[in-house]
N, C-alpha and C positions, 0 to 999 in steps of 0.2 A: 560569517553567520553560521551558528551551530545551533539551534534549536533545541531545546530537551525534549520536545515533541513535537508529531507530525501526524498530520490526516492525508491521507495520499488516495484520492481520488482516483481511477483507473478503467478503461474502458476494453483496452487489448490487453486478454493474459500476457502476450511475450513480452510486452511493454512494461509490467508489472512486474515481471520475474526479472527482467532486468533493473529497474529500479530499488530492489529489494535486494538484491544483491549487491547494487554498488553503497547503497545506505549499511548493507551489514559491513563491507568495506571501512565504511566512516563509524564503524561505532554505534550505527543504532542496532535494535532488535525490533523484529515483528513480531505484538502483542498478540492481534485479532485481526483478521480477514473477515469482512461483512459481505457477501453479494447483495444486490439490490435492482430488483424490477424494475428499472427507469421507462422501460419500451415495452408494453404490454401489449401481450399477440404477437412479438419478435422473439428471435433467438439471443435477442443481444443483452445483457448481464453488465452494472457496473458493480466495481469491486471497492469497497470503502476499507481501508484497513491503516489502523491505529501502528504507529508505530515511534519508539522512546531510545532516547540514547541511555547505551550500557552504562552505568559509572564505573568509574576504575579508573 
């Protein structure tokens, strides 16, 4: 399964920088990183980000 796109959900930054790295690995790129308020009155942050395979 190769997708041409992906919505990548994320709650821990290292989680994410890892995941983003091994998808730059496979061929994709990261379009846009959204954060997003899910816990309001917390410090906690989830991270919505768009991300497409290169072509080539």
């Amino acid at each position: 399964m190769s997708p041409q796109k992906i919505v990548h959900v994320s709650y821990y930054p290292a989680t994410l920088a890892r995941d983003l790295r091994i998808l730059n690995d496979l061929g994709y790129k990261t379009l846009e990183v959204q954060p997003v308020d899910m816990f309001p009155q917390t410090a906690h942050t989830e991270c919505v980000t768009r991300i497409e395979r290169v072509k080539g």
